[in-house]
DSSP file (Angstrom, degrees, kcal/mol; ACC not computed):
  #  RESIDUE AA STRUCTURE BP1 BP2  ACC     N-H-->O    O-->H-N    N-H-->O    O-->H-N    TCO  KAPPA ALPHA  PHI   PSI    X-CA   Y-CA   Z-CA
    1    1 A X              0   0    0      0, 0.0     2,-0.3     0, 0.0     0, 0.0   0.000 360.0 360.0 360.0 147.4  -22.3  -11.0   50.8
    2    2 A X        -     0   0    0      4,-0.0     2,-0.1     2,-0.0     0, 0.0  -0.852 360.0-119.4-102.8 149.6  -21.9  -10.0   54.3
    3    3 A X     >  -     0   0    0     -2,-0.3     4,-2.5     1,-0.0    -1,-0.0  -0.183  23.4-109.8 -55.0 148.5  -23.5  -12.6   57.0
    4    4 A X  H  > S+     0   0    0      2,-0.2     4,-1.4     1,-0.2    -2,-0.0   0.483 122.5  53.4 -88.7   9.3  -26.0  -11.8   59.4
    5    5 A X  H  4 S+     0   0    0      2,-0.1     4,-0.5     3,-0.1     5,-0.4   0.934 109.0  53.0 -80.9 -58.3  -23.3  -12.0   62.3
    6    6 A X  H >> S+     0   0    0      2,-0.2     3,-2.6     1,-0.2     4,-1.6   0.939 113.1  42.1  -4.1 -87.1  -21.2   -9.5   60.2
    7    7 A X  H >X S+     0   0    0     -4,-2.5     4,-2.4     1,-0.3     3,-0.9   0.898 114.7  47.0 -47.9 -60.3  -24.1   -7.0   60.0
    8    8 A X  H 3< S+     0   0    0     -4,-1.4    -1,-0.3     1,-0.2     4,-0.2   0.418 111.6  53.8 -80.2  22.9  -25.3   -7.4   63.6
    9    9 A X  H <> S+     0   0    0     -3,-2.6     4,-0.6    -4,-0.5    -1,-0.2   0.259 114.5  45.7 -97.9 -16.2  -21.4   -7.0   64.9
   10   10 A X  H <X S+     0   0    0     -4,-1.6     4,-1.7    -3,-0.9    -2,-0.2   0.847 112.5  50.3 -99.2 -55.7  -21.3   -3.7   62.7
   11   11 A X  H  < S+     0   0    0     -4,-2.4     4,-0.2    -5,-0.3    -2,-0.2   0.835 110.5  40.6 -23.5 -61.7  -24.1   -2.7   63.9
   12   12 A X  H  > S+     0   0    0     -4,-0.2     4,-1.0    -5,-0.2     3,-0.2   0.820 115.1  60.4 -91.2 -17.9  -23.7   -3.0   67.6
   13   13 A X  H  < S+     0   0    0     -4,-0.6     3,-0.2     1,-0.2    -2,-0.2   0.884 100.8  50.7 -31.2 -60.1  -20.2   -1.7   66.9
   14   14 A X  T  < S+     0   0    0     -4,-1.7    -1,-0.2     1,-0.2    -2,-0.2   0.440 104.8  54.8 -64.4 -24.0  -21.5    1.4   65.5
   15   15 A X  T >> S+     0   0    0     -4,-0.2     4,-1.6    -3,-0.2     3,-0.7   0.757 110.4  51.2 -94.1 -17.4  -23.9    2.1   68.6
   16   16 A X  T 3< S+     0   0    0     -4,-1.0    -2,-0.2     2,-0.3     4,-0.1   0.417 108.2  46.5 -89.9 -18.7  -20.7    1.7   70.9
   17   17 A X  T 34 S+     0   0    0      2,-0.2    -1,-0.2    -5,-0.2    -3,-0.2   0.594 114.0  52.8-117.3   5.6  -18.6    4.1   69.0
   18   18 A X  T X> S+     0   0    0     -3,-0.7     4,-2.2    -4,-0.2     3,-0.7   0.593 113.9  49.0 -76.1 -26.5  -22.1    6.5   69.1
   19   19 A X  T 3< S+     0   0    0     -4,-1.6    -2,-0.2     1,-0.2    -3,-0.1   0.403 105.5  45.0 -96.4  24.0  -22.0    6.0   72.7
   20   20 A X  T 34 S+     0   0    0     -4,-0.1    -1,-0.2    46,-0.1    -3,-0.1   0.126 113.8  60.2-117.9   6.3  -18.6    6.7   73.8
   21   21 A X  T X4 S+     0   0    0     -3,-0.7     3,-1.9     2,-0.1    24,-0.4   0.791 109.4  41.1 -57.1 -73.4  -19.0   10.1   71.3
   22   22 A X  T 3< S+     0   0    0     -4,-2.2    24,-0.5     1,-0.2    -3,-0.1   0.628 113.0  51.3 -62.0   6.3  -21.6   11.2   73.1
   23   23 A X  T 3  S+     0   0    0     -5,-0.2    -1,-0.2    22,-0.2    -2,-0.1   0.199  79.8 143.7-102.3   2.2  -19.9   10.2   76.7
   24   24 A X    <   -     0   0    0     -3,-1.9    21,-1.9     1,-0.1    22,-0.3  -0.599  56.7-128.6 -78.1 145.5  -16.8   12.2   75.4
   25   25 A X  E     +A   44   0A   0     19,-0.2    19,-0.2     1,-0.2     2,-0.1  -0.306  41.8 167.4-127.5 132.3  -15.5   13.8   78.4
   26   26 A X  E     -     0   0A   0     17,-1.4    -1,-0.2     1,-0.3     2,-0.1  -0.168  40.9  -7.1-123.2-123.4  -15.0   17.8   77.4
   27   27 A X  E    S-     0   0A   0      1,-0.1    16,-0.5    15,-0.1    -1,-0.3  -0.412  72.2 -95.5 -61.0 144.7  -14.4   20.9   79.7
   28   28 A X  E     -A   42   0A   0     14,-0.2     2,-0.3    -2,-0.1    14,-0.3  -0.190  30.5-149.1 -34.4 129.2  -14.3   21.3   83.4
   29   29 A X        -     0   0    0     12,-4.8     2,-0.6     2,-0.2    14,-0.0  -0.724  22.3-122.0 -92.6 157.6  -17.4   22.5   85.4
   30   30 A X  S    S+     0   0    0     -2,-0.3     2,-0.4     2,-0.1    12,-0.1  -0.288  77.6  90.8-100.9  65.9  -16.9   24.2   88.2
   31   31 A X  S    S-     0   0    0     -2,-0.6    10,-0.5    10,-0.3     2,-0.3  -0.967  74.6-103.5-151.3 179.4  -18.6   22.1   90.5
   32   32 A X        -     0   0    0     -2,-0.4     2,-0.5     7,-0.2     7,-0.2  -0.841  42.0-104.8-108.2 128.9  -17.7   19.0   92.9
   33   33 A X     >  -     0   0    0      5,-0.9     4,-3.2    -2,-0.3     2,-2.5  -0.392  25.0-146.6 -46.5  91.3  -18.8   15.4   91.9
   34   34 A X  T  4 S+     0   0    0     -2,-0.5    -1,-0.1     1,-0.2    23,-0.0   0.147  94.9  52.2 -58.7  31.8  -21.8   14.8   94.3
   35   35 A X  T  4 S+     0   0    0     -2,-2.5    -1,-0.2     3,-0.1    -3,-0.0   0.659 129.2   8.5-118.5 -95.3  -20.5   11.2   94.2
   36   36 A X  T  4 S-     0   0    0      2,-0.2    -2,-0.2    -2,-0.0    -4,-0.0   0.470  91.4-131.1 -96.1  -9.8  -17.0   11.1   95.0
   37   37 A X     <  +     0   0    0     -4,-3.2     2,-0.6     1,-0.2    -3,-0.1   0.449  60.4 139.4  71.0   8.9  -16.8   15.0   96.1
   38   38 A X        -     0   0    0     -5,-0.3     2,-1.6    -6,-0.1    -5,-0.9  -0.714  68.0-117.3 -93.3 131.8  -13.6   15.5   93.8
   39   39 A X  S    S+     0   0    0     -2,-0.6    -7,-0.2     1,-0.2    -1,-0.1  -0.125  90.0 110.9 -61.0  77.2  -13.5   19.0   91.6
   40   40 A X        +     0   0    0     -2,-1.6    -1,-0.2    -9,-0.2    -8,-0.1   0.746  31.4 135.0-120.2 -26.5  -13.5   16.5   88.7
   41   41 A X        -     0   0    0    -10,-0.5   -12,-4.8    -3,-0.4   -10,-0.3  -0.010  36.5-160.4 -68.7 108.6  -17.2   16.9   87.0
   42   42 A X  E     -A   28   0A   0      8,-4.5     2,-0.6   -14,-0.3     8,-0.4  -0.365  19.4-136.2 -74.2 153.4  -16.9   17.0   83.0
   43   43 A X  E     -     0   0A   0    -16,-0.5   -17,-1.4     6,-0.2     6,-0.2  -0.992  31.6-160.5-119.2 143.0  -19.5   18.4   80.6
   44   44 A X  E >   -A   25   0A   0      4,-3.8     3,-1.1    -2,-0.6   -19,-0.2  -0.521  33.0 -91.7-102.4-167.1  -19.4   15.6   77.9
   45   45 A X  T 3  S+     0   0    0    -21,-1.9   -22,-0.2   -24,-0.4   -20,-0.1   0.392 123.5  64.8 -76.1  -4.4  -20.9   16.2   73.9
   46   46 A X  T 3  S-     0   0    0    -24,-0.5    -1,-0.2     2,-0.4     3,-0.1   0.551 116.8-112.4-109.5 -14.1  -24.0   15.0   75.1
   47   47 A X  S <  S+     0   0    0     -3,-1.1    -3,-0.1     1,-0.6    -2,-0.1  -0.025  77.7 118.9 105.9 -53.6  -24.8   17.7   77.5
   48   48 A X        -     0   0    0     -5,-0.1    -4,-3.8     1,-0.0    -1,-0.6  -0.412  65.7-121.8 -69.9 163.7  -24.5   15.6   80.6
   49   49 A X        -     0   0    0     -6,-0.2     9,-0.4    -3,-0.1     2,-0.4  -0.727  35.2-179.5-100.2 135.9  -21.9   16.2   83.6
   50   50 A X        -     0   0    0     -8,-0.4    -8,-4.5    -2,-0.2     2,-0.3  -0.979  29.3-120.9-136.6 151.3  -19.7   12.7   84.1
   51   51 A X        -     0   0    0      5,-0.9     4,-0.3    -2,-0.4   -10,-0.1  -0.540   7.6-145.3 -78.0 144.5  -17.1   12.6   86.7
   52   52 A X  S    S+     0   0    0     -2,-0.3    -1,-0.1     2,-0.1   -11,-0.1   0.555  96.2  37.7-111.2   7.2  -13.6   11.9   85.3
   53   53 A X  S    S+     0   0    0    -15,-0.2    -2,-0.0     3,-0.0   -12,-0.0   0.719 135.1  15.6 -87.5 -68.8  -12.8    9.7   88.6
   54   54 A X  S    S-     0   0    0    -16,-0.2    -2,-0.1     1,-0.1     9,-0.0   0.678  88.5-132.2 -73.0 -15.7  -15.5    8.2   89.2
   55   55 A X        +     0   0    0     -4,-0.3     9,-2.4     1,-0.2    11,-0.1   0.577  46.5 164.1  50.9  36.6  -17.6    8.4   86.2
   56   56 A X  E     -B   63   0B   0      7,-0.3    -5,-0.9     2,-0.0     2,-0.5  -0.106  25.6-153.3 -53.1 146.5  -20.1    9.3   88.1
   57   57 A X  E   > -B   62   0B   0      5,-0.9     5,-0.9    -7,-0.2    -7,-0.2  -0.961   9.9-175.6-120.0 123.2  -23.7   11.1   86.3
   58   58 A X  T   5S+     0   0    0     -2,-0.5    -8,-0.1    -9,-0.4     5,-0.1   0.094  87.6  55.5 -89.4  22.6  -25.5   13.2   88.1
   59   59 A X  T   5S+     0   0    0    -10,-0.3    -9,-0.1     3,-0.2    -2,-0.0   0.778 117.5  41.9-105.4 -44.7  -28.1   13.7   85.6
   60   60 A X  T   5S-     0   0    0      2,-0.3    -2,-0.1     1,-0.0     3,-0.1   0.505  95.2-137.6 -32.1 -27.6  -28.3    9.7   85.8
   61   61 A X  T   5S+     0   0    0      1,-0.3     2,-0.3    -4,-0.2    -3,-0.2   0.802  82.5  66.9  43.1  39.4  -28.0    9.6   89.5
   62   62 A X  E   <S-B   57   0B   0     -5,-0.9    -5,-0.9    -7,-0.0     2,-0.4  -0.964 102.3 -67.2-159.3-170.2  -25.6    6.4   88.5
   63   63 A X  E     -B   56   0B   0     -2,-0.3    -7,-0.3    -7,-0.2    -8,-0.1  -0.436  59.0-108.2 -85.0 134.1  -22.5    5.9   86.8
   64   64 A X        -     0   0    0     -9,-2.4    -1,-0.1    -2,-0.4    -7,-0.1  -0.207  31.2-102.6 -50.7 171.9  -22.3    6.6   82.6
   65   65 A X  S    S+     0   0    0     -3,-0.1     2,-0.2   -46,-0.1    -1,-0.1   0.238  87.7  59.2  30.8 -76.7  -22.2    4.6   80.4
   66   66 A X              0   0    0    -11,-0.1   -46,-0.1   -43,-0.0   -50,-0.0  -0.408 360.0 360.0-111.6 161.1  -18.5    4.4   79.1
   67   67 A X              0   0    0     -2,-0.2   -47,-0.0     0, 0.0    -3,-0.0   0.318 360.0 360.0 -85.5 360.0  -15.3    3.5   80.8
């Protein structure tokens, strides 16, 4: 029988490895990280732009997420 530490460590596992899916870094955009200003700006799986220096969002107006 699994423990209720177990479950909520699987659990919050499992939201960490939905959120660094959706964070996943894809193709270039062609546009400049209104952050750091470097032609760096990702489209991730989620649809948002993350910088792959800074990790910058500009749909956040802060930094994702992820690492």
């Amino acid at each position: 029988m699994e423990s209720d530490f177990a479950k909520q460590m699987a659990e919050e596992q499992a939201q960490e490895d939905a959120t660094r899916e959706a964070w996943q870094m894809g193709d270039y955009v062609e546009q400049d990280c209104p952050h750091c200003g470097r032609h760096r700006l990702c489209i991730c799986t989620n649809g948002k732009h993350r910088c792959e220096k800074c990790n910058w969002c500009p749909e956040l107006g802060t930094y994702a997420p992820v690492e």
